[in-house]
PAPA-887520 format. One record per residue: residue in three letters; x, y, z of N, C-alpha, C in turn. Coordinates in steps of 0.05 Angstrom, whole numbers, padded with zeros to 5 digits, always signed. Atoms other than C-alpha are relative to their C-alpha. Example, Ala and Ser with C-alpha at 12.3 -4.5 7.8 and 13.67 -1.06 7.14 Angstrom:
<pts>
ALA+00018-00024+00000+00246-00090+00156+00018+00024+00000 SER-00016-00024-00001+00273-00021+00143-00015+00022+00014 
</pts>
This chain:
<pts>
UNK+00000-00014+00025+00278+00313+00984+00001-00021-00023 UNK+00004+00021+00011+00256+00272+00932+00015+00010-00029 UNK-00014-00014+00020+00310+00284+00866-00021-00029-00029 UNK+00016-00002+00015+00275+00277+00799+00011+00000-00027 UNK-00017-00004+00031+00290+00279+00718-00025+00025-00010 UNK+00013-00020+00019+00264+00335+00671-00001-00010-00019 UNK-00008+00009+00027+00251+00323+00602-00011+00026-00024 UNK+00014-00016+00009+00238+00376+00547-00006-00010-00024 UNK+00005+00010+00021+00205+00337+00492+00005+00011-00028 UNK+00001-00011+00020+00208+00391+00448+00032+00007-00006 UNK-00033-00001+00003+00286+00398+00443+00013-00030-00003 UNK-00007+00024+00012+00295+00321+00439+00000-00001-00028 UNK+00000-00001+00030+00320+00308+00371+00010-00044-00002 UNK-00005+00031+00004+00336+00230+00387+00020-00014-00004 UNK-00022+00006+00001+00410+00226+00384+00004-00037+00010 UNK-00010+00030-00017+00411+00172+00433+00030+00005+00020 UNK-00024-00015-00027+00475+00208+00477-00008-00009+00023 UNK+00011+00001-00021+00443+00208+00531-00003-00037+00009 UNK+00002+00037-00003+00435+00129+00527+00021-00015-00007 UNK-00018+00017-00004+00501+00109+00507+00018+00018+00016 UNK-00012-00015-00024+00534+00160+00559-00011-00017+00029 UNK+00004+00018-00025+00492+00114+00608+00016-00028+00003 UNK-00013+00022+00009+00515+00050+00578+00026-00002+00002 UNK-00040-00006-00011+00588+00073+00584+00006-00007+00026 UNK-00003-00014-00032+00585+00100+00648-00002-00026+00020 UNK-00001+00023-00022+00560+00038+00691-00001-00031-00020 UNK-00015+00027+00010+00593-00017+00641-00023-00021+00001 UNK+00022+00018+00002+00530-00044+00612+00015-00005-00029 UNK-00013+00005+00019+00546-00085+00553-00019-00001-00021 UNK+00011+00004+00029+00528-00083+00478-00029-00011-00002 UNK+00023+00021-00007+00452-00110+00477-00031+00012+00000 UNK+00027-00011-00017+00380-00100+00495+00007+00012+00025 UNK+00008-00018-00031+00396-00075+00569+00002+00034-00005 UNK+00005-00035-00002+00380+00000+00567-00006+00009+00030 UNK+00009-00016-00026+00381+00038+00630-00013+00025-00004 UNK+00011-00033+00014+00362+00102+00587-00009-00011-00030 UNK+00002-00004+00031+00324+00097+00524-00013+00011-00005 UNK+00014-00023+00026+00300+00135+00468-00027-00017-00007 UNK+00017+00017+00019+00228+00113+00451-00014+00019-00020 UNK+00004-00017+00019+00215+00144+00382-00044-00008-00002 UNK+00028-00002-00001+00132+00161+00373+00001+00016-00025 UNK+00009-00010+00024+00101+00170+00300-00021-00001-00004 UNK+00031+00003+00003+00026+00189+00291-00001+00019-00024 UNK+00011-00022+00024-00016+00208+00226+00025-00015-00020 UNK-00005+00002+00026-00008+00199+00157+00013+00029-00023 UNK-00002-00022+00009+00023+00243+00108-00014+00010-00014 UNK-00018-00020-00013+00025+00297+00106-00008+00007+00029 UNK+00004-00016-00032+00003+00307+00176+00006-00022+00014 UNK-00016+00015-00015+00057+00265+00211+00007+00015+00029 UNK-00012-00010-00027+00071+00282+00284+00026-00023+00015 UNK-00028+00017-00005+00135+00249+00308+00014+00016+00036 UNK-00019-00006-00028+00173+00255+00383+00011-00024+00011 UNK-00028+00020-00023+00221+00222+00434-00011+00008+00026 UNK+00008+00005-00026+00212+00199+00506+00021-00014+00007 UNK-00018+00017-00006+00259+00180+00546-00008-00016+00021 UNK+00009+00017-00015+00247+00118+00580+00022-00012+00021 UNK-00023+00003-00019+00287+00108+00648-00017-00010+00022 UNK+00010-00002-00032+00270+00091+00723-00003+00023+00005 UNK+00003-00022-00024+00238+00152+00752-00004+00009+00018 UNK+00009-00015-00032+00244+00147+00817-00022-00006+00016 UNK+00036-00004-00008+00172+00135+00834+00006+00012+00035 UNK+00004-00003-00019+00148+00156+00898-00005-00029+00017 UNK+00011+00017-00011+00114+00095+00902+00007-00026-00013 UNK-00012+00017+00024+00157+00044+00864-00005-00035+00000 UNK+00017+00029-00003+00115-00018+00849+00018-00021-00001 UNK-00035+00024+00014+00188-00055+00826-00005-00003+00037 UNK-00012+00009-00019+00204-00053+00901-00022-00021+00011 UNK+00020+00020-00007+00143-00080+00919-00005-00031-00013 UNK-00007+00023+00015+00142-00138+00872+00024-00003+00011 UNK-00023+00017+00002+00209-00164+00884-00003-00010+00033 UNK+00004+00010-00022+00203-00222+00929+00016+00003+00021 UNK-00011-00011-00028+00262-00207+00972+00009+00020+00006 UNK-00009-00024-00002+00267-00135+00976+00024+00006-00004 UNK-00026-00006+00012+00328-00131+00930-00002+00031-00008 UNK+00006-00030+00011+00302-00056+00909-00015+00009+00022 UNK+00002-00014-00029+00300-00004+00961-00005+00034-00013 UNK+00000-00031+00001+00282+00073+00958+00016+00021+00022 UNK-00009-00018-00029+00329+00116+00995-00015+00026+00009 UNK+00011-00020-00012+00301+00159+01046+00008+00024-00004 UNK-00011-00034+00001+00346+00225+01038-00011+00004-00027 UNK+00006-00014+00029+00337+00232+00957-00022-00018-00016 UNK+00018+00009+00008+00282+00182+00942+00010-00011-00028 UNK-00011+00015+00016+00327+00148+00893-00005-00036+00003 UNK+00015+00027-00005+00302+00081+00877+00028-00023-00010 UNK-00030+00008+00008+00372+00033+00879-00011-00037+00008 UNK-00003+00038-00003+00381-00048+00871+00014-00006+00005 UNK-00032+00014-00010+00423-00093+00907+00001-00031-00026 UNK-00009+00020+00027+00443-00142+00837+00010-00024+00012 UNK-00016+00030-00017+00481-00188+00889-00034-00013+00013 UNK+00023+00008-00010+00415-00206+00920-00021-00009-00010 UNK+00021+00000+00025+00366-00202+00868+00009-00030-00007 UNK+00008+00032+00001+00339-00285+00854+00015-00005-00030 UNK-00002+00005+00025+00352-00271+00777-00032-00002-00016 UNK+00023+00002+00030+00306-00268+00714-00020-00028+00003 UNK+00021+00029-00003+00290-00346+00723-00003-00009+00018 UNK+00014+00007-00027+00274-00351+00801-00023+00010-00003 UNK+00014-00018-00019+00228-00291+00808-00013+00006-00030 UNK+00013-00007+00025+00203-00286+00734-00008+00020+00001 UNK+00004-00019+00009+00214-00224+00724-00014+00027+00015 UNK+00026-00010-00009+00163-00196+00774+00002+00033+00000 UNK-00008-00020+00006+00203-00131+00780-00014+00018-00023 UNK+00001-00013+00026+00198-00112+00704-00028+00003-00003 UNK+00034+00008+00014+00125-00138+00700-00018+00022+00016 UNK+00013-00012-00015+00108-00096+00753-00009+00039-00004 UNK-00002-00028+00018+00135-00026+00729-00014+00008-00024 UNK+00012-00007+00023+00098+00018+00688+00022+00009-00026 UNK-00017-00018+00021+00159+00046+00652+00017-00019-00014 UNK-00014+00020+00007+00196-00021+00641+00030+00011+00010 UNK-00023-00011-00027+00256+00009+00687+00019-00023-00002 UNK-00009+00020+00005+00276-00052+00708+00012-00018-00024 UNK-00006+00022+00020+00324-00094+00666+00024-00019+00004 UNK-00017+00022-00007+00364-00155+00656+00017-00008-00021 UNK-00025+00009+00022+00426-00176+00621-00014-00024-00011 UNK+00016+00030+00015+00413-00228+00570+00013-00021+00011 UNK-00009+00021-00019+00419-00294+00595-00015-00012+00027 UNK+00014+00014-00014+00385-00349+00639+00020+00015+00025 UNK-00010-00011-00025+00392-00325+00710+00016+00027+00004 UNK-00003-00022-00008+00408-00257+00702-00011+00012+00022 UNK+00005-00001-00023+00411-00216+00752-00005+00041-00003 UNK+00005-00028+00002+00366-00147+00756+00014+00030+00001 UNK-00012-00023+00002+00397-00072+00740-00013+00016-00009 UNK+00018-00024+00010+00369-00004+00727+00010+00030+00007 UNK-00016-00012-00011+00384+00058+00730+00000+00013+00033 UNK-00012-00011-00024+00420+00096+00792-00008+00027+00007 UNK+00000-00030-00007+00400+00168+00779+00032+00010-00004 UNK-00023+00000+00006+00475+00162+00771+00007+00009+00037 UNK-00019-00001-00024+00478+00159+00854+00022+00007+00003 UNK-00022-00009-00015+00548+00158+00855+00008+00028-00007 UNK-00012-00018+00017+00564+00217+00811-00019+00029+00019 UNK+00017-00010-00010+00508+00257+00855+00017+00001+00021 UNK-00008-00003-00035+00539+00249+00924+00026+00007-00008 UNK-00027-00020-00002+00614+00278+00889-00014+00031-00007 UNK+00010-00020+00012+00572+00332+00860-00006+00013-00026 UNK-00002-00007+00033+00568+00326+00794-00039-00011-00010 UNK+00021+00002+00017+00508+00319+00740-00003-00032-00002 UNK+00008+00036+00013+00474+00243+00719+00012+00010-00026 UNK-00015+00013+00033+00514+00218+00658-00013+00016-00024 UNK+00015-00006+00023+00460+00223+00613-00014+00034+00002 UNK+00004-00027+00023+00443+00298+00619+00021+00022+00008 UNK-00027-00017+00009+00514+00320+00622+00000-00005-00030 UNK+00007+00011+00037+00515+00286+00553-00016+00010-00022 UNK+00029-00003+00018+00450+00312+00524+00008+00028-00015 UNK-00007-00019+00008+00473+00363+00473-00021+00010-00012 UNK+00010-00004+00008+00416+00382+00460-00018+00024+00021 UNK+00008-00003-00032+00399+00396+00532-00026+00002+00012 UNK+00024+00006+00001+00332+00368+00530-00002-00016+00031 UNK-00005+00008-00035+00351+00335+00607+00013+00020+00015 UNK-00008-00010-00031+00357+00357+00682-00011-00021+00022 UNK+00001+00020-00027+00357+00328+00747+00001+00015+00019 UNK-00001-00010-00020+00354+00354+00808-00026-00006+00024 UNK+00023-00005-00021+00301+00368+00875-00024-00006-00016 UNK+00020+00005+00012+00234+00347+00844-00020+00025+00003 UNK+00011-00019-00006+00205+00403+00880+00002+00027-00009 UNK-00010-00020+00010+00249+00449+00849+00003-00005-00035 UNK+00006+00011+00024+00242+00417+00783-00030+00016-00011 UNK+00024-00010-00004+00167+00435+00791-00006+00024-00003 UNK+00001-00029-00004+00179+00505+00808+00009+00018-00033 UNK-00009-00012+00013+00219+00521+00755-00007-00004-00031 UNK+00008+00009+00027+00192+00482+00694-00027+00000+00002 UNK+00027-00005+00001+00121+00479+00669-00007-00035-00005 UNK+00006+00026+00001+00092+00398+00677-00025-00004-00016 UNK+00024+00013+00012+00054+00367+00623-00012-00019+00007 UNK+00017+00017-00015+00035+00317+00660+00011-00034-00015 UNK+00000+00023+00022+00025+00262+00599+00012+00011-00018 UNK-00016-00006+00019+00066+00266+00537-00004-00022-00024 UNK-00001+00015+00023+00063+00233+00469+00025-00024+00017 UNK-00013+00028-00016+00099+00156+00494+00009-00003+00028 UNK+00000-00005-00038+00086+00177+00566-00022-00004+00013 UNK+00026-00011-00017+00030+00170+00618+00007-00003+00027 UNK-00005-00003-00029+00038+00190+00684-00021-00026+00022 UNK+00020+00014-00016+00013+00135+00725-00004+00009+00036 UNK+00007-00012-00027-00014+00162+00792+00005-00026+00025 UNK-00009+00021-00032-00007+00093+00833+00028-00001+00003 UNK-00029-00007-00005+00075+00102+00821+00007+00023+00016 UNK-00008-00027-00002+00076+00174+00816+00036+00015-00003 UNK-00024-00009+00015+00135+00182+00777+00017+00028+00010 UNK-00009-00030-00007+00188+00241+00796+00021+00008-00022 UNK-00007-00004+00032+00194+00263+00726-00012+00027-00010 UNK+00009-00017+00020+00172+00334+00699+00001+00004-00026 UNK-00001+00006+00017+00157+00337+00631-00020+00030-00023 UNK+00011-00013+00013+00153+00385+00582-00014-00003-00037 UNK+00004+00022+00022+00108+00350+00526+00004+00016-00032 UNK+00003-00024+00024+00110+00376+00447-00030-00016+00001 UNK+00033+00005+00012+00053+00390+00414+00000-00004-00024 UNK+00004+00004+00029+00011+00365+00355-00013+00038-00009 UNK+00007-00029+00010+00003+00423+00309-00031-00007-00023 
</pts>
């Protein structure tokens, strides 16, 4: 059962919750590293400005090109929930393996604390918080309640998938496990 994120573009208002409820949560520090971010999208001139949010995270892929790139299979996909997890103790660092991880992802997922020889992190899906039974961080947080998580399959069922989204494109060689409900231009 492959578990998955929702997103409902059109209820994003861009707080950013959702990304420092991640940042809390697994004691990432002050900085560029994002395990969750907000990427704000502005098209058109005024008056016919179209504006949205995307949230940019690890989704999971089916087919997660990160694991493949990384020369010593420090990133693994678990079999039961298709959660895509890094071992950080293992992982070469930023300046062995240049990066190959990050370079490889379409979503930019992968990331690295600042600093020579950092050592790769991304997010969890919030793993641990999943196997007590609780919600991922970030869309307990989301007061907006523009996130979900759950079965991908049941994600599917229940929501309607845009597929592509204004600061999104589904890439088919990953195959992201992300439904997405995009806004529209008016």
């Amino acid at each position: 059962m492959q578990q998955g994120f929702y997103f409902d573009q059109t209820r994003c208002t861009g707080c950013g919750a959702c990304q420092d409820a991640c940042k809390d949560w697994n004691d990432v520090q002050a900085g560029p590293e994002k395990w969750m971010r907000i990427i704000y999208n502005e098209e058109g001139d005024y008056p016919n400005i179209f504006v949205s949010n995307m949230i940019g995270t690890c989704f999971h892929c089916a087919e997660p090109v990160c694991a493949m790139a990384c020369p010593i299979s420090a990133i693994s996909k678990r079999v039961e929930d298709g959660i895509v997890l890094v071992n950080s103790e293992a992982c070469l660092g930023n300046k062995e393996c240049d990066e190959k991880c990050l370079k490889a992802c379409p979503y930019d997922a992968p990331q690295f604390p600042p600093g020579e020889g950092a050592k790769m992190r991304k997010c969890t899906l919030c793993a641990d918080r999943i196997e007590e039974g609780k919600l991922p961080v970030c869309i307990e947080s989301c007061p907006d309640r523009a996130l979900a998580s759950g079965s991908l399959d049941v994600l599917k069922a229940k929501y309607v998938d845009s597929g592509n989204a204004p600061g999104f494109k589904y890439s088919k060689r990953t195959k992201p496990a992300v439904v997405i409900k995009a806004k529209q231009k008016r």
